[in-house]
C-alpha positions as CSV (number, residue, x, y, z in Angstrom):
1,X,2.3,150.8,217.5
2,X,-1.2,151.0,217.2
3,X,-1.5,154.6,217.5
4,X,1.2,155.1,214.8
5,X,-0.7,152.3,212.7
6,X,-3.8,154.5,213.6
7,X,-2.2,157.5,212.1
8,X,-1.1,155.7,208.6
9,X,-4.5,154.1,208.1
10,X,-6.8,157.8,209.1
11,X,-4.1,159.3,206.4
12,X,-5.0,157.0,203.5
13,X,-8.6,157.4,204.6
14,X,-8.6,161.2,203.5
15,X,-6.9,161.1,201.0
16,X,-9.7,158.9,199.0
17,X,-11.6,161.0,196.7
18,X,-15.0,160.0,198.5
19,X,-14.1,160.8,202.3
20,X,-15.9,158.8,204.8
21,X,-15.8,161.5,207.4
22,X,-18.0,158.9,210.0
23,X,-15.1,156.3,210.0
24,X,-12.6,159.0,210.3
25,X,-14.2,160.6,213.1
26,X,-13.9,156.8,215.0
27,X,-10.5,156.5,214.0
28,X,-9.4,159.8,215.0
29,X,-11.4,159.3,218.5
30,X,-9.8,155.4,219.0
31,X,-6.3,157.8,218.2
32,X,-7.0,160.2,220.8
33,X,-8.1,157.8,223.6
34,X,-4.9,155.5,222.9
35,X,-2.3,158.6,223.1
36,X,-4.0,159.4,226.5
37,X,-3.6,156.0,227.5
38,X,-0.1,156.0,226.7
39,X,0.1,159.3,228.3
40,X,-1.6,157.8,232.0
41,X,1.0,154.8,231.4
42,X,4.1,157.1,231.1
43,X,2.9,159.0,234.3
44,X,2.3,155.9,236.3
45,X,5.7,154.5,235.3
46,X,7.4,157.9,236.0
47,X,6.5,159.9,238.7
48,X,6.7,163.3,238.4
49,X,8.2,164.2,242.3
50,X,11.1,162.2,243.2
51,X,10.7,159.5,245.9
């Protein structure tokens, strides 16, 4: 949910007349690392050879 919320809040973000291209940098970072923790959770859950 947060990565989704992530995405909504970094789209009304640019589309403001005056970007603030620091914040969107963090946000699009604090994106990034949360889709590659989902991504290490998902793998850790479901291994990829079977047991």
């Amino acid at each position: 949910m947060e990565h989704a919320d992530l995405n909504a809040v970094i789209d009304r973000t640019v589309a403001l007349a005056p970007v603030d291209e620091l914040m969107v940098r963090r946000l699009k970072k604090r994106r990034l690392a949360l889709r590659d923790e989902i991504a290490r959770l998902k793998d850790a859950l479901e291994p990829n050879e079977p047991a």
